[in-house]
C-alpha positions as CSV (number, residue, x, y, z in Angstrom):
1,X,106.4,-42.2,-6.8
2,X,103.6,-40.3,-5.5
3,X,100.7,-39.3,-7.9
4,X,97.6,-37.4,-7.5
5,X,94.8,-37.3,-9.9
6,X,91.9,-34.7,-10.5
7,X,88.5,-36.2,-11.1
8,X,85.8,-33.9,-12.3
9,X,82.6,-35.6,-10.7
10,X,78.8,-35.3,-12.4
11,X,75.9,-35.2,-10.2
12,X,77.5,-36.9,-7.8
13,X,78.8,-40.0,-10.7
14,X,82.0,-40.6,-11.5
15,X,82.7,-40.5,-15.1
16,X,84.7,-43.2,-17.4
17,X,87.3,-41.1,-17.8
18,X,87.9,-40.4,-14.1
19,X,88.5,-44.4,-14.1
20,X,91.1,-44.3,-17.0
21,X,93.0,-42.0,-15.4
22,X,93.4,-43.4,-11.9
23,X,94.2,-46.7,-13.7
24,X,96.8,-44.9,-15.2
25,X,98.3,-43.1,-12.3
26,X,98.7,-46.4,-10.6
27,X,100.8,-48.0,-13.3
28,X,102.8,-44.8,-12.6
29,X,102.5,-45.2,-8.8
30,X,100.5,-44.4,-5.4
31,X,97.6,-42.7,-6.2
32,X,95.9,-39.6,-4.5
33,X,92.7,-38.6,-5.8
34,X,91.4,-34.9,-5.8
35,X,88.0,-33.6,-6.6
36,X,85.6,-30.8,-5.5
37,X,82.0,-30.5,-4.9
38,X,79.2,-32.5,-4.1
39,X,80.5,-35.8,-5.3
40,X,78.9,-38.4,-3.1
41,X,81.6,-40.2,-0.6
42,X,80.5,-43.6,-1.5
43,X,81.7,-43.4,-5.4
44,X,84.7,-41.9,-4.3
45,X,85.3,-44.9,-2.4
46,X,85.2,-47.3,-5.0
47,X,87.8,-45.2,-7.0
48,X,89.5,-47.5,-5.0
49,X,88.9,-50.7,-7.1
50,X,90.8,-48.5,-9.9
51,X,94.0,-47.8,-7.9
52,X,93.5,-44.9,-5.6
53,X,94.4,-45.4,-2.2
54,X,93.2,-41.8,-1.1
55,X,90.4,-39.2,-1.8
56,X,91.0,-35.7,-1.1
57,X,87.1,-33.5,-1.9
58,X,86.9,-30.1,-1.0
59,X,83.5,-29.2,-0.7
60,X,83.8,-25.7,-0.4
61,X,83.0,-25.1,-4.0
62,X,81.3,-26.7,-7.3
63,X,81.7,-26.6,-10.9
64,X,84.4,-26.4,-13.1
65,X,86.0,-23.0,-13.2
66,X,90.1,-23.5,-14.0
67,X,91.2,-21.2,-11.7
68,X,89.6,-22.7,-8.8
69,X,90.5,-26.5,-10.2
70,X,94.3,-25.1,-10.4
71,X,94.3,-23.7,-7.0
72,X,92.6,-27.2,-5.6
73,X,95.0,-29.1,-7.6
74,X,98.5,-27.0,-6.8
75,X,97.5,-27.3,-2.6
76,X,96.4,-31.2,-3.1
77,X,100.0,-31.8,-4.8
78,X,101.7,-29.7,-2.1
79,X,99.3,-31.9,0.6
80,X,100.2,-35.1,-0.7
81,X,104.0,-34.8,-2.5
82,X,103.2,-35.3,-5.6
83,X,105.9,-35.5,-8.4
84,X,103.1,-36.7,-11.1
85,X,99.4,-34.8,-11.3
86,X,96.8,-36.5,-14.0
87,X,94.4,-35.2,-16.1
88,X,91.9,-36.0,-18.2
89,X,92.4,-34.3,-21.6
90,X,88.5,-33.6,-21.4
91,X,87.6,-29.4,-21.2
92,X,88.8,-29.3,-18.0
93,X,91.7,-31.1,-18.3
94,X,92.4,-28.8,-21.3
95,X,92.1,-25.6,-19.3
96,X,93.4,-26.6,-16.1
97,X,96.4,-29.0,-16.9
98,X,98.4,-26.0,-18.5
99,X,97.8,-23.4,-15.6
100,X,98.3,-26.0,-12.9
101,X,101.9,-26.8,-14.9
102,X,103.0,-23.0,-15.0
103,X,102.2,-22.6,-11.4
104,X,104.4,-26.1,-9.8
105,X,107.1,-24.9,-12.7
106,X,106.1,-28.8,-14.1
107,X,106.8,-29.8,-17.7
108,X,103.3,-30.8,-19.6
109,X,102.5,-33.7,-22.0
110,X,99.0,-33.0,-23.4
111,X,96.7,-36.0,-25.0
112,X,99.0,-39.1,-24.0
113,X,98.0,-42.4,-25.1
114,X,100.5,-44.6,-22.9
115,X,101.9,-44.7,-19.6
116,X,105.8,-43.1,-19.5
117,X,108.3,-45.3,-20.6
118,X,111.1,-45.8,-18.5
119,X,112.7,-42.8,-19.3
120,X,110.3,-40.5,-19.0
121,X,108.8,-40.5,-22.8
122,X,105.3,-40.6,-23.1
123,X,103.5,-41.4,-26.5
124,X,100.8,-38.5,-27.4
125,X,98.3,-38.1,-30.1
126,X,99.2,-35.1,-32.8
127,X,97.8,-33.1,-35.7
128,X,94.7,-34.0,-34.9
129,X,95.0,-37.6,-34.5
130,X,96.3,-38.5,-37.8
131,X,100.2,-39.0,-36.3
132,X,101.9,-40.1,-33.2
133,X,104.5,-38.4,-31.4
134,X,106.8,-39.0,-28.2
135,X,107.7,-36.3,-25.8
136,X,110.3,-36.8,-22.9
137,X,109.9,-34.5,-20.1
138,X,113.1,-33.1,-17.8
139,X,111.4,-31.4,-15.1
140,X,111.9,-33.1,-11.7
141,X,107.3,-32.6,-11.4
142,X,105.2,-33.4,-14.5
143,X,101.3,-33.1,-15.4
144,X,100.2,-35.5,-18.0
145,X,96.7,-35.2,-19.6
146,X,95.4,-38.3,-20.6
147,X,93.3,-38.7,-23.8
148,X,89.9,-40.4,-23.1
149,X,89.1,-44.1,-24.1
150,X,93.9,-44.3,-24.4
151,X,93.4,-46.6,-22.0
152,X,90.4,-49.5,-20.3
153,X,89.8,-49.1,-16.4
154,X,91.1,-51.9,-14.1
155,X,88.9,-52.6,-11.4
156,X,90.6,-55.1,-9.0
157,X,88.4,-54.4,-6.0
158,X,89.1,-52.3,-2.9
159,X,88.0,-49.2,-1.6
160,X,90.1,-45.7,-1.1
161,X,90.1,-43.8,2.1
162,X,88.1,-40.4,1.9
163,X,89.2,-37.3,3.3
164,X,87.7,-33.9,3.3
165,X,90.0,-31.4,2.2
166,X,90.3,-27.3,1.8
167,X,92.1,-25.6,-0.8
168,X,91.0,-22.2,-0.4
169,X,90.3,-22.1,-3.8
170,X,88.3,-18.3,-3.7
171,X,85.4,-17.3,-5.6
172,X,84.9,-18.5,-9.1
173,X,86.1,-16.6,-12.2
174,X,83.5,-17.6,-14.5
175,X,79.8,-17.2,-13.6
176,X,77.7,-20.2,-15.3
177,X,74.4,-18.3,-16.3
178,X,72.8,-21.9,-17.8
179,X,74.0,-24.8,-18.1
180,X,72.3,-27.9,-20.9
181,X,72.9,-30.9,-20.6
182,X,73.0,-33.8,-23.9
183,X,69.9,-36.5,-23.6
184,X,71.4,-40.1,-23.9
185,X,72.1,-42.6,-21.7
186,X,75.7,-42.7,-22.7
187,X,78.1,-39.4,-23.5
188,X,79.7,-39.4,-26.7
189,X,83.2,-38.9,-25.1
190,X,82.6,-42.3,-23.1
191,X,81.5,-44.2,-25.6
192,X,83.0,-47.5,-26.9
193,X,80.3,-47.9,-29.5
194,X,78.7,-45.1,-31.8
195,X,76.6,-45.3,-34.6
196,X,76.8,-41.6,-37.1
197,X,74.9,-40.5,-40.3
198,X,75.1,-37.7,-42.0
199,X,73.2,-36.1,-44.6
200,X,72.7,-39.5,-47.0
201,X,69.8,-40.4,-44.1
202,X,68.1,-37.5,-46.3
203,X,66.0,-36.2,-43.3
204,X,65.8,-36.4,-39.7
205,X,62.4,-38.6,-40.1
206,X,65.0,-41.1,-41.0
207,X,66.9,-41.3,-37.8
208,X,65.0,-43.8,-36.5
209,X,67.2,-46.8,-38.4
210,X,70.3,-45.2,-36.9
211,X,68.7,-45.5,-33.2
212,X,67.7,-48.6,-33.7
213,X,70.9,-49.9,-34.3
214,X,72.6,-48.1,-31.7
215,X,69.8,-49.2,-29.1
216,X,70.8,-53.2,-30.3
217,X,74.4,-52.4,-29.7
218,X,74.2,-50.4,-26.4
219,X,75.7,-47.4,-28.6
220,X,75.6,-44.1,-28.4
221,X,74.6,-41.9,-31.4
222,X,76.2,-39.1,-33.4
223,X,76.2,-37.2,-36.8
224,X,78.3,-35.0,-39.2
225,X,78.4,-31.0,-38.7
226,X,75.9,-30.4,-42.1
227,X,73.3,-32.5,-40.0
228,X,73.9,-30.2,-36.7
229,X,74.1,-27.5,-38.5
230,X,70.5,-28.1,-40.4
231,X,69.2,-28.8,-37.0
232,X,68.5,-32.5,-37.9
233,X,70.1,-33.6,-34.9
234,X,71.4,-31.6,-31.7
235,X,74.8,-30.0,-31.9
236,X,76.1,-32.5,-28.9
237,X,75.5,-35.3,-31.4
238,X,78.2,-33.7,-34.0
239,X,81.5,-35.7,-34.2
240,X,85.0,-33.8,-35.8
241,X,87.4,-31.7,-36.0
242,X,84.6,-28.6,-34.7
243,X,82.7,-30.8,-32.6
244,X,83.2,-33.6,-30.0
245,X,86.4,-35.9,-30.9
246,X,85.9,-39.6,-29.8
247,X,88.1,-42.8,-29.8
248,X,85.7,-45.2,-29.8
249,X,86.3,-49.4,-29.7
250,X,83.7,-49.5,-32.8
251,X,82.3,-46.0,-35.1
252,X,80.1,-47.0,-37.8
253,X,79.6,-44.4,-40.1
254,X,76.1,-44.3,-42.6
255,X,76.0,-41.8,-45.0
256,X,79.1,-39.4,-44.3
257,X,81.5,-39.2,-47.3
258,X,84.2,-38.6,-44.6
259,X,85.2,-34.9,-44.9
260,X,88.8,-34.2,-43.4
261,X,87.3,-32.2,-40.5
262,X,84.9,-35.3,-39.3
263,X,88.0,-37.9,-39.8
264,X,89.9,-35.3,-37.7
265,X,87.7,-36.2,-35.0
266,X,86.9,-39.9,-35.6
267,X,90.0,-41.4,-36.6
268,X,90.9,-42.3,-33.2
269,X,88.2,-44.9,-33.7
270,X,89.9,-48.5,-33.2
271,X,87.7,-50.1,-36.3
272,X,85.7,-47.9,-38.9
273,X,82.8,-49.2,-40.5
274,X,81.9,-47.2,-43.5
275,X,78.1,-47.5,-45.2
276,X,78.2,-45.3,-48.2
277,X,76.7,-45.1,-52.2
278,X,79.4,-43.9,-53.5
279,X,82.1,-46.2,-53.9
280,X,84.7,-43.1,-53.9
281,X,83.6,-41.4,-50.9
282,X,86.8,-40.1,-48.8
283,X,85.8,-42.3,-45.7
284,X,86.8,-45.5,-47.1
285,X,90.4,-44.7,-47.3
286,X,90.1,-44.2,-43.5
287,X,88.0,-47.5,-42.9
288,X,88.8,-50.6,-41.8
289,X,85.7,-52.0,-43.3
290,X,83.4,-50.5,-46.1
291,X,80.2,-51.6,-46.8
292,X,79.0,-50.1,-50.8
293,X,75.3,-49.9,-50.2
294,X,72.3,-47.9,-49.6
295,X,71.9,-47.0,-45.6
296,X,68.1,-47.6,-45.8
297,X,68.8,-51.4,-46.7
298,X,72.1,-52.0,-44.7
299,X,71.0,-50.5,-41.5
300,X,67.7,-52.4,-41.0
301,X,69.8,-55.9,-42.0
302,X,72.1,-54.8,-39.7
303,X,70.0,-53.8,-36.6
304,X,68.3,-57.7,-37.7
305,X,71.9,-59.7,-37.6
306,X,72.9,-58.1,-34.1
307,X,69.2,-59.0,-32.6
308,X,69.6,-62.5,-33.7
309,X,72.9,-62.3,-32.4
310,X,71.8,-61.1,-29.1
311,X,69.2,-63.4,-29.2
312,X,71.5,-66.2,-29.4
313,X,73.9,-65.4,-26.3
């Protein structure tokens, strides 16, 4: 089966995600890679090691406008047969996958978690991530948008051929007056570690116990919406059901009583760690493990125990 696969590129970097979802076109079959812009032809390459044995860029335009990604995808799957285009269910996945499906007349599974069964059924996150559902698409061409961190990259070496390639994708829709970018060495959405805290840190003065764990554990950090919404922390930082959703391997949790609207967007998380006073804060019903304790003494012993630990390896 022939599969093609948009990758949004970043300064030229290819993102996690963009991994994931080669990897998982190639357990569906052989992989064709499209992607626009300035994207540097040696990391394209390498999206070889994940599976892809082509690369299709159109330099003709940048950015992320879903008209222009929907025209690039629709003459890409033309240009390579594709029965099978991948997304990630990222903001442009979100606003491309469904235009690209209405215009090749293919059915769409939106935020799968597993690669199609036999049949055709693919498993996908709903309401919010608190159930599981299946959906079995009949359409002879299907678009799949895969939900970040479903699935861990395979890299098994190799390099993919790169071709340069013109969709004739016109002039963008959306003009992008400004564009800001979050600090941090690792985006929340790509993260398999996060530390959070909410407004039990009583002050942003106090962040510094939560950096210093996340720093030990090569973590990114995030926060609750009352702690964004204070300005403690930046709004890129908040987590839930209004903010940034993430399925990290590990989200610890300091000082957030666990609100339906943060779970909403954390409960993805494969293990929950929960630091919190109160021994009836929501969160704990949610966590896997729950720590009843003052932030400003468990996060300093815990910051210690993984230094020694890192010491030790």
């Amino acid at each position: 089966m022939s599969v093609l696969v948009y990758v949004n590129s970043n300064n030229g970097k290819i993102a996690k995600n963009a991994m994931e979802a080669v990897t998982y076109g190639k357990k569906i079959g052989n992989v064709t890679v499209v992607t626009n812009g300035g994207a540097d032809a040696g990391a394209l390459a390498e999206l070889g090691a994940y599976g892809a044995d082509k690369v299709l860029v159109d330099r003709s335009f940048e950015g992320t406008d879903p008209q222009q990604i929907t025209k690039l995808v629709v003459a890409a799957a033309e240009n390579a047969g594709a029965e099978t285009v991948i997304f990630s269910n990222d903001l442009v996945g979100k606003s491309a996958a469904s235009r690209v499906s209405a215009r090749m007349k293919a059915g769409l599974v939106a935020g799968a978690t597993a690669v199609p069964a036999e049949d055709g059924t693919v498993k996908v996150n709903v309401f919010s991530g608190k159930a599981f559902g299946f959906v079995k698409v009949n359409t002879p061409k299907k678009v799949i948008a895969l939900l970040p961190n479903s699935i861990q990259p395979e890299n098994n070496g190799g390099t993919a051929e790169v071709e340069e390639f013109t969709s004739n994708a016109g002039e963008a829709g959306i003009k992008v007056l400004e564009t800001k970018k979050p600090e941090g060495a690792i985006p929340l959405p790509e993260a398999e570690l996060v530390v959070s805290a909410g407004r039990g840190l009583k002050g942003p003065e106090n962040w510094g116990m939560v950096e210093d764990l996340a720093n030990e554990l090569g973590a990114a950090t995030a926060c609750s919406r009352p702690v964004a919404d204070i300005g403690w922390r930046p709004h890129h930082e908040h987590v839930g059901q209004t903010g940034v959703a993430i399925r990290p391997n590990l989200y610890i949790a300091a000082g957030i009583s666990g609100a339906i609207q943060h779970l909403a967007g954390v409960n993805g998380s494969k293990v929950i760690v929960v630091i919190n006073t109160d021994p009836e804060a929501p969160f704990f019903k949610a966590a896997d493990y729950g720590i009843v304790g003052d932030a400003f003494e468990v996060l300093p012993r815990l910051t210690e125990a993984v230094k020694k630990f890192n010491a030790a390896k």
